[in-house]
C-alpha positions in Angstrom: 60.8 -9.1 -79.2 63.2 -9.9 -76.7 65.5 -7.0 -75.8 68.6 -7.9 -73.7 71.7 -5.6 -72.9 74.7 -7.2 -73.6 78.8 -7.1 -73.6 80.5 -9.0 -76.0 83.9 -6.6 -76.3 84.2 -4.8 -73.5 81.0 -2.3 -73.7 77.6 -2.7 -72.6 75.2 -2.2 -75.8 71.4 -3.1 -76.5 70.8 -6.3 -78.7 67.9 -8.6 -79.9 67.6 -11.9 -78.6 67.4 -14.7 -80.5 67.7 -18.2 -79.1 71.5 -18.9 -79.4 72.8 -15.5 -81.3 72.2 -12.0 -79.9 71.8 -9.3 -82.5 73.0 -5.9 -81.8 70.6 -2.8 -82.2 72.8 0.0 -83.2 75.2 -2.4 -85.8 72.4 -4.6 -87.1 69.7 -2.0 -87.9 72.8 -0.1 -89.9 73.2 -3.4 -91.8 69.3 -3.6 -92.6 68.3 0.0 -92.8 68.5 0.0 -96.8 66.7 -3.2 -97.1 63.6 -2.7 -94.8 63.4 0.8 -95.6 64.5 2.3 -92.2 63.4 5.8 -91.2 66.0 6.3 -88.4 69.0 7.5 -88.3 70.5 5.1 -85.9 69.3 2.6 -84.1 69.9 3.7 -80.1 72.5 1.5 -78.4 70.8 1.5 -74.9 67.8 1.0 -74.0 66.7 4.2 -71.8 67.2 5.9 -75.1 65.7 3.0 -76.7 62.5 3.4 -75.3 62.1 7.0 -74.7 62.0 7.7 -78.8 58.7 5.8 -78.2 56.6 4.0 -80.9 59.0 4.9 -83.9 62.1 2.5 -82.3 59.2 -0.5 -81.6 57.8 -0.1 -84.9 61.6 -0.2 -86.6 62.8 -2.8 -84.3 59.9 -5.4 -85.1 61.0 -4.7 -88.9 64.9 -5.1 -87.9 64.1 -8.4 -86.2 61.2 -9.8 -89.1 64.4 -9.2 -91.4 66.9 -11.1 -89.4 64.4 -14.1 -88.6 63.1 -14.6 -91.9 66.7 -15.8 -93.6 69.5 -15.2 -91.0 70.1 -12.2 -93.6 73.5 -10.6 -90.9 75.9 -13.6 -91.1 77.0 -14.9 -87.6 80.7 -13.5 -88.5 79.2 -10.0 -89.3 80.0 -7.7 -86.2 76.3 -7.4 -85.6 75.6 -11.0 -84.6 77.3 -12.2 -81.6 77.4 -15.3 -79.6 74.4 -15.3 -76.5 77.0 -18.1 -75.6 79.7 -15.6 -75.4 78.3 -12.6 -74.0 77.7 -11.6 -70.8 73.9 -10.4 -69.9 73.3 -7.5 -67.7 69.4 -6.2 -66.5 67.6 -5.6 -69.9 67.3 -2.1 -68.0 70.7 -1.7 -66.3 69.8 1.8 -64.5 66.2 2.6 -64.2 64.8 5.6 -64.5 63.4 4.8 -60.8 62.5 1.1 -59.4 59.2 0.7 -57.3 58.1 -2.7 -55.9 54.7 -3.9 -55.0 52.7 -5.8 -52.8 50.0 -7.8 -54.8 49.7 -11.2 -53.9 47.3 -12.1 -51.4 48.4 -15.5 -50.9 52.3 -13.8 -49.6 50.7 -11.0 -47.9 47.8 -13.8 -45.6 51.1 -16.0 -45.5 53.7 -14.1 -44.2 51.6 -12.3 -41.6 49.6 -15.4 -40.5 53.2 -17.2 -39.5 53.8 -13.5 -37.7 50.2 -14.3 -35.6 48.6 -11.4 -37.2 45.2 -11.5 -38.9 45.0 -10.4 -42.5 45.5 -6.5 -42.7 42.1 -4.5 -44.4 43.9 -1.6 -46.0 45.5 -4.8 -48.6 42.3 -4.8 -50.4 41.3 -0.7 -50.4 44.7 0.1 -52.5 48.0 -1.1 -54.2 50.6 -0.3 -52.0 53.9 0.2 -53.3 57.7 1.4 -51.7 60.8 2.4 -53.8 63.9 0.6 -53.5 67.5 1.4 -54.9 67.6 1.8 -58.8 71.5 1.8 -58.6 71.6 -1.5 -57.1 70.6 -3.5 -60.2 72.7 -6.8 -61.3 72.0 -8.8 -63.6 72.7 -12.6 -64.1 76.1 -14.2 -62.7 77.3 -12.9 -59.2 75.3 -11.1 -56.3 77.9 -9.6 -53.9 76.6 -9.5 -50.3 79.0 -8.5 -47.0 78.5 -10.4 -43.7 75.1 -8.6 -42.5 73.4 -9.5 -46.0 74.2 -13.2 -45.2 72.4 -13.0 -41.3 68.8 -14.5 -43.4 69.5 -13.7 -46.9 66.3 -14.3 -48.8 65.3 -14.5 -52.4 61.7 -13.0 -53.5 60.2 -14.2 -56.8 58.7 -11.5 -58.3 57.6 -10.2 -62.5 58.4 -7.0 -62.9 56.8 -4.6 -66.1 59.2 -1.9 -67.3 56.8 1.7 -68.4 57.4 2.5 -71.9 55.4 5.6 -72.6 54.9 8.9 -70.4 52.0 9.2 -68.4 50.6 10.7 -65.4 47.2 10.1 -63.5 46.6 6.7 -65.6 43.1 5.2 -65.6 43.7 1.6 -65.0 41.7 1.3 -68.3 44.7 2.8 -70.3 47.4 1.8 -67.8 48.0 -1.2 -70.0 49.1 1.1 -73.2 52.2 1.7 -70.9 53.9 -1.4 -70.3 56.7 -2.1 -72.7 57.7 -5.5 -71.4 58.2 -7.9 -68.6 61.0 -9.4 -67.0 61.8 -11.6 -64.1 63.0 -10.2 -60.7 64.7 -11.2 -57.7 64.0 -8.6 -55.3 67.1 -9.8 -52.3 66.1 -9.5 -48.9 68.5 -9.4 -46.1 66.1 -10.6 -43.5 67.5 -9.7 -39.7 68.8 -6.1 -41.3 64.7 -5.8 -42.7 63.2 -6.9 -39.3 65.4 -4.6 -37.5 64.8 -1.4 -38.7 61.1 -1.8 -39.6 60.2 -1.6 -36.4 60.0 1.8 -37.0 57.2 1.1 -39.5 59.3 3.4 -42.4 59.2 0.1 -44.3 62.3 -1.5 -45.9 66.0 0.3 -46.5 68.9 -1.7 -45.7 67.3 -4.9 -45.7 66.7 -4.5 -49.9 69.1 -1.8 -50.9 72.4 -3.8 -51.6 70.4 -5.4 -54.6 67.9 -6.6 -57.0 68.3 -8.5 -60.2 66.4 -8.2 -63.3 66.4 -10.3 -66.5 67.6 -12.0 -68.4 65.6 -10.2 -71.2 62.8 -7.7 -71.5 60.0 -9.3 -73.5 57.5 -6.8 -75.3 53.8 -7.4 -74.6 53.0 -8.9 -77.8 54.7 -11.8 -77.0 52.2 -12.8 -74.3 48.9 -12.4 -76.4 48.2 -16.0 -75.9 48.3 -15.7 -72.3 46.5 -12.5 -71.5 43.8 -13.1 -69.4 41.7 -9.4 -69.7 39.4 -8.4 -66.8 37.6 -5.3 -66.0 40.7 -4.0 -64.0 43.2 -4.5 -66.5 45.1 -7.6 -67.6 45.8 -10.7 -66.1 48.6 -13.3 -67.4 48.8 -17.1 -67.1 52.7 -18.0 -66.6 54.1 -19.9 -64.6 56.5 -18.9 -61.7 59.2 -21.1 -60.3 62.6 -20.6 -57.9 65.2 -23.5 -57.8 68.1 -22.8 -54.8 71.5 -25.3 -56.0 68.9 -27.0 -58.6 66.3 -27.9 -56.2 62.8 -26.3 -56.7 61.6 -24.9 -53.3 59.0 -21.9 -55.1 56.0 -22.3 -57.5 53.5 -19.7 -58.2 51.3 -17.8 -60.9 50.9 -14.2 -62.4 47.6 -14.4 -62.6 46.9 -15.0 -59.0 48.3 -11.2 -58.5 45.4 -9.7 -56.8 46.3 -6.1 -58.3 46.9 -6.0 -61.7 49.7 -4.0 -63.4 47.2 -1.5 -64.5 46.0 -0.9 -61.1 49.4 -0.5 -59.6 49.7 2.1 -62.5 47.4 4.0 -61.6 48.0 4.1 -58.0 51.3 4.4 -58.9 50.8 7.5 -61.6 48.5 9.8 -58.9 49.5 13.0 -59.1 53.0 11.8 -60.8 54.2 11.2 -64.1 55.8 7.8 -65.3 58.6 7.8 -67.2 60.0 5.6 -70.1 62.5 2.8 -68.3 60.6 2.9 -64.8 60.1 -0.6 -63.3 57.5 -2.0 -61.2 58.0 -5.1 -59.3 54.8 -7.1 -58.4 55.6 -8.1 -55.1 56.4 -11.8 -53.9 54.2 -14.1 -55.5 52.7 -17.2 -52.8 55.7 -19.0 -51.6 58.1 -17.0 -53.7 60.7 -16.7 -50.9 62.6 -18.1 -47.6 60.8 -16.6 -45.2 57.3 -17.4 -46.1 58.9 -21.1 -46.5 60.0 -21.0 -42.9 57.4 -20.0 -41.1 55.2 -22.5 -43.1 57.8 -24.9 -41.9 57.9 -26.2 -45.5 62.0 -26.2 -43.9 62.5 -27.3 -40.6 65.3 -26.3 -39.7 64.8 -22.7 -41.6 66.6 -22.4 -44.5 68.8 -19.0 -45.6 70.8 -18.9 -48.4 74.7 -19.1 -48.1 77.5 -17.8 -49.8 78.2 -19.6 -53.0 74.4 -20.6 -52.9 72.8 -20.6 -57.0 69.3 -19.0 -57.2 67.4 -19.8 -60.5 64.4 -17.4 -61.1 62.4 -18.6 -64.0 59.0 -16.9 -65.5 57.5 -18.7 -68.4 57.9 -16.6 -71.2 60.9 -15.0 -70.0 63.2 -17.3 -69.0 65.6 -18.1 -66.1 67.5 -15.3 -64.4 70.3 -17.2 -62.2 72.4 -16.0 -59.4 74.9 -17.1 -57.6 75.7 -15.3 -53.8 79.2 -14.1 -53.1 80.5 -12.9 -50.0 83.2 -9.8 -50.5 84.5 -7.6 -48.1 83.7 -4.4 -47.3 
């Protein structure tokens, strides 16, 4: 399934992806709920909600969307199917429950501090490290608003993101796969000179990530990727392809499956002592060449490139699909 959340009319709601058409939840499982036997008494119309009734909403949604793709049964004129065309897309998960961001590809981490003249850190391989950023900050596609200090070495950072879809706390990264719901793509914005600045006080990044991250431009369940699971003793791996085009131009390529943590790992790291909550996200961290400032200091760009104001960003994750961006400049 691929769950998007959606405005069509003036209201953000949760809705069904399907190539061209979006089907809402709520109004399309009340249309169905006769014919594939429905045991709920509504669909939820968000998709905190969505998620925190568990197993019984997956289990009634995968019936609500066999219906609809087996014979278009909801006309396109019925209130329940609208126009992907016509809608605006938020994040699949517009406010988290609370948004954590990793650190698990080597190839970023040896990168980025190599081009700093520093040798490759131990403590990377003895756990996954983590840091939380700003849950109220998440966009979706369309515009990213930045102000003036944003733009001094505005980065973007290609990153997969899971979203938890069942309660848990101290997770064996055995089971820790159980609890992702889906993936989506995320562009975890970096305002580069604010970020250098004020970790120099080694409390790790604030002001420098805080004005945004995008998410989307769906949540797909894990079903979906069965054909590209690759399963190792620490959990699962996946084989998609990652890619970033700035204003149409690819300048990123990279891999899930060269995360050196898995998701499971980062779980239970992550789920020590803590309990997970439906709607939490986890970022991956930066996959190898996933953003501006690894570029740079490779000197893939000489002279560095930043990104601009009116500058499009195109995230894409196989699978997924492509979350775009463009950068705007408002006032304070």
């Amino acid at each position: 399934m691929r769950l998007v959340t959606y405005d069509h009319s003036g209201s953000q709601r949760l809705g069904f992806a399907f190539d061209s058409l979006i089907m809402d939840a709520q109004r399309g499982y009340d249309a169905a709920k006769h014919s594939i036997h429905g045991t709920l008494a509504a669909m939820p119309d968000n998709i905190l909600d969505f998620l925190r009734l568990g197993e019984v909403t997956f289990h009634e949604a995968h019936k609500l969307c066999a219906w609809f793709t087996a014979a278009h049964h909801a006309p396109v004129h019925s209130p329940a199917i609208v126009s992907a065309y016509d809608s605006r897309l938020y994040s699949p998960v517009p406010r988290p429950v609370s948004m954590r961001d990793g650190y698990a590809f080597r190839q970023h981490v040896e990168t980025a501090r190599r081009n700093r003249g520093l040798e490759m850190i131990p403590v990377f391989d003895e756990i996954p490290i983590f840091y939380f950023t700003n849950h109220l900050t998440v966009t979706g596609e369309g515009d990213v608003n930045v102000q003036e200090q944003h733009l001094n070495q505005l980065d973007f950072e290609l990153e997969i993101a899971i979203v938890i879809g069942k309660e848990g706390k101290n997770i064996p990264a055995n089971k820790a796969d159980e609890h992702i719901f889906g993936f989506t793509v995320m562009n975890d914005w970096s305002a580069r000179a604010l970020q250098m600045q004020e970790m120099q006080m080694n409390l790790g990044p604030a002001k420098g990530k805080d004005f945004a991250t995008s998410l989307g431009p769906c949540l797909v369940t894990m079903d979906e990727f069965k054909h590209k699971r690759i399963d190792t003793p620490n959990g699962a791996q996946y084989d998609l392809t990652m890619t970033t085009r700035i204003n149409g131009e690819e300048v990123s390529r990279g891999n899930v499956k060269d995360m050196h943590w898995t998701f499971a790992q980062i779980i239970e790291r992550a789920s020590y002592g803590v309990t997970l909550y439906p709607g939490e996200v986890i970022g991956s961290g930066t996959c190898g060449t996933g953003c501006l400032l690894e570029l740079n200091g490779s000197k893939v760009f000489t002279p560095a490139k930043w990104l601009h104001d009116g500058d499009v960003v195109e995230c894409e994750i196989e699978g997924i699909g492509i979350l775009e961006n463009r950068v705007k400049l408002v006032g304070a």
